[in-house]
N, C-alpha and C positions, 0 to 999 in steps of 0.2 A: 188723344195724344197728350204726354203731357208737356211741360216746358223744356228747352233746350238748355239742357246742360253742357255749361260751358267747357272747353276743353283744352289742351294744352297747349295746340295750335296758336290758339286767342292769347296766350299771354309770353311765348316763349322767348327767348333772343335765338334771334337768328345770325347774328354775328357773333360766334365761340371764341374766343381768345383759345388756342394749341397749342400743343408742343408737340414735338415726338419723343419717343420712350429714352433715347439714347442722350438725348439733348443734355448741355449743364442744367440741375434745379433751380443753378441762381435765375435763367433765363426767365423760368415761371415766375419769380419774383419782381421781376423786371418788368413781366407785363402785366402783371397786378397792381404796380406804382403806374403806370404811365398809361394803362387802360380806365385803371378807378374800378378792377372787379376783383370776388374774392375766390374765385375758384376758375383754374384752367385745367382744361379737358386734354387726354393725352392718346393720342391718336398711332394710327400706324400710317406708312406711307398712304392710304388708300381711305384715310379718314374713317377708318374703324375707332372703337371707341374700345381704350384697352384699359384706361384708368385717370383718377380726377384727382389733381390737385389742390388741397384747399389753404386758406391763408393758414390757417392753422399749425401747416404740417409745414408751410413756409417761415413760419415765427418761431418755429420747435427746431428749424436747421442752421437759418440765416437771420437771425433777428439783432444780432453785432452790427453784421455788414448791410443791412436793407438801406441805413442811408449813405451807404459809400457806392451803391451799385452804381452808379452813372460817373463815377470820380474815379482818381487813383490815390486817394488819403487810403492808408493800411494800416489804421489804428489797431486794427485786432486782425492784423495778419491776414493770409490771403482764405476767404470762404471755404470749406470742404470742398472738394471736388466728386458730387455726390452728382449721378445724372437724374434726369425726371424719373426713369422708373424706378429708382432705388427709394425715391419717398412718397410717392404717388401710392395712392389707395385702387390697389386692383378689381379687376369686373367688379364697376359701379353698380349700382341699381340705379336700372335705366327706366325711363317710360316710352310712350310711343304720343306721336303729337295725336290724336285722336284719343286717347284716352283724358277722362274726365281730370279737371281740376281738382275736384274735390278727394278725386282718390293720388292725385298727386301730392297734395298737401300730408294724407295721411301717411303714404308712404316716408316722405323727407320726417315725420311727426316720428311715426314709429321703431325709424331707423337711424332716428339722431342726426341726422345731416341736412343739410345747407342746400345742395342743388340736385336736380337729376337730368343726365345728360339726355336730350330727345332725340333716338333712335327709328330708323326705317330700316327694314331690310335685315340683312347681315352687322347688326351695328353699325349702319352707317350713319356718320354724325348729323343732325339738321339744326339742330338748336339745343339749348338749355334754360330749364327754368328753375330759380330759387326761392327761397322761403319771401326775398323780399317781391320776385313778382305775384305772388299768390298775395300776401299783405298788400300788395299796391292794387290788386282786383278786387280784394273783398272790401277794399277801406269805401270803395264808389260804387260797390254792385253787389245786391243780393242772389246769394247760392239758392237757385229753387229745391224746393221740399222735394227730397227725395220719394218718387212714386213708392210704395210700398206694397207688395206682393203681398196676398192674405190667400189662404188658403184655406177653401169650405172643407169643413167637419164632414169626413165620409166614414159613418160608424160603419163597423166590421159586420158580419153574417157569426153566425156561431152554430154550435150542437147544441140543443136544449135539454135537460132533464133525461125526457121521453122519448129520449134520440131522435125528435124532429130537430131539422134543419130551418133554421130561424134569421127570417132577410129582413131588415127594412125594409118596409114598405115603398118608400121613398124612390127604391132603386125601378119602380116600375110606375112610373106616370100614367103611360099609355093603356094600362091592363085597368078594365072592368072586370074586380073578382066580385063575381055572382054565383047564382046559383050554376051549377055544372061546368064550372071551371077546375080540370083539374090540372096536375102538376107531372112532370115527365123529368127523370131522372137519368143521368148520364154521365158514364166516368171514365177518363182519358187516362190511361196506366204510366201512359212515358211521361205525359208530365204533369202527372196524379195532381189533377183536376177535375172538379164534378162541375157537370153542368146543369144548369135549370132550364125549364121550359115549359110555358103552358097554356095548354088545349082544351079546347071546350069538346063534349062527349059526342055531338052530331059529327067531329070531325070525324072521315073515316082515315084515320090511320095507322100504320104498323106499332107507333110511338105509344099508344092507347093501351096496349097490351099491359107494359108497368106502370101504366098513371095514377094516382092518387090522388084524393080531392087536398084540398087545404083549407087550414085557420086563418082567417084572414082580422086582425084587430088594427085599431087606428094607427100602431106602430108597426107592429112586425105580421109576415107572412111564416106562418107552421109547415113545414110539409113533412111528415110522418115518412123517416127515412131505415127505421132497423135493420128491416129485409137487407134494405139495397144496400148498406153498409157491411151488414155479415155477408151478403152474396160476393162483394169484394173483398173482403176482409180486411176492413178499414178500420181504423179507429181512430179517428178527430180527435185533434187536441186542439185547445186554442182559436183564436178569431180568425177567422177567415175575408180577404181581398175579396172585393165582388167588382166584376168589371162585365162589359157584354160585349158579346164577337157579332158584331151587325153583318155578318154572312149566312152565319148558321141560326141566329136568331136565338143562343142560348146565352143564359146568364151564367156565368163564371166564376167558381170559390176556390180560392187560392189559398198556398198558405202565407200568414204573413210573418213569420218568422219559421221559414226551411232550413232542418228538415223535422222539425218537432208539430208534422201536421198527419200524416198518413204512417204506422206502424200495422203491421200484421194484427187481425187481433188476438191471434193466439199466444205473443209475446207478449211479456209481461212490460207494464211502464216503467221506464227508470225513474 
């Protein structure tokens, strides 16, 4: 397990300063003086979250009259009669309180802005967080090192030369290739895939019929495929997916870039 990454919940305000979309804009201005915040949220009856107002966009309308709001001095005449939605910033980018801090920081980083309204549900409003509650987290608390996914190297299967079919060894742990181990070939037309499989020669089985021994070296398994590829009329290109269907007990060569894996071999290559 690794460390608990913090999350939006941990830092958010849950008390939103509002409006609704109809309202005068001077009104957001009003509660930005007298709340002390820079950004109010713009809701529907039903505290949907439809768009965010920031001081910004308050000082670009009303920055004459911001100190007459609470007075009736009319130095510069009476304010626009502009409502919140006319300068509000439409469908915010929102976050969800469950989502990490860290990717909430990136968000407000990479999208230029200041706060992001915290959503449940249909938009429904619960809280907001801004650039300063993220600053005010990180100033007293370290962000743990993001776990990092790594991904083991699973080299591909191929056609060899010799038109043997050539696996990693790797891909068979459990196989003792010894003497009279051989190999069983088998090819799925709908979803032109071969499969591998192999049997030692006391087995009595029907499979035995097309078996083949194989090369076995410290890296790769050979299986001598010509026949079975002209009896299909295959012709491999390229690396081949090796995965195993633990029902059928067969090993599995895909292609990995379809559909430049199986052609007729009577057509020519483009």
């Amino acid at each position: 397990m690794g460390k608990h990454e913090p999350i939006v919940r941990d830092i958010m305000v849950k008390e939103v300063r509002t409006i609704l979309p109809e309202a005068p804009a001077i009104w957001a201005a009003q509660l930005m003086v007298k709340h002390q915040v820079r950004h109010v949220v713009v809701v529907d009856a039903v505290e949907g979250v439809v768009g965010v107002i920031s001081q910004r966009q308050v000082l670009k309308h009303f920055s004459p009259w911001l100190g007459k709001t609470n007075d009736t001095t009319e130095d510069h005449g009476d304010p626009p009669h502009l409502s919140a939605r006319e300068i509000m910033t439409e469908s915010p980018i929102t976050v969800a309180p469950n989502s990490g801090i860290r990717e909430a920081a990136g968000l407000m980083a990479s999208h230029r802005i200041g706060c992001l309204p915290v959503i449940e549900g249909r938009k429904h409003l619960v809280g907001i967080v801004t650039t300063v509650d993220v600053l005010r987290f990180a100033a007293v608390n370290r962000f743990p090192d993001p776990e990092e996914d790594f991904e083991v190297f699973a080299p591909a299967a191929f056609l060899g030369k010799d038109r043997a079919l050539t696996l990693p060894v790797g891909y068979f742990p459990d196989t003792k290739f010894e003497e009279g181990l051989l190999a069983v070939l088998a090819y799925a037309p709908k979803s032109k895939r071969i499969g591998v499989r192999f049997l030692r020669r006391e087995e009595q089985r029907e499979e035995l019929l097309g078996a083949r021994p194989v090369t076995v070296t410290d890296k790769y398994v050979a299986i001598p495929a010509g026949d079975f590829l002209d009896y299909h009329r295959l012709n491999v290109r390229g690396p081949l997916e090796v995965s195993r269907n633990e029902r059928t007990g067969y090993v599995i060569l895909s292609p990995v870039l379809s559909p430049s894996f199986h052609v007729p071999a009577d057509q020519p290559e483009s």
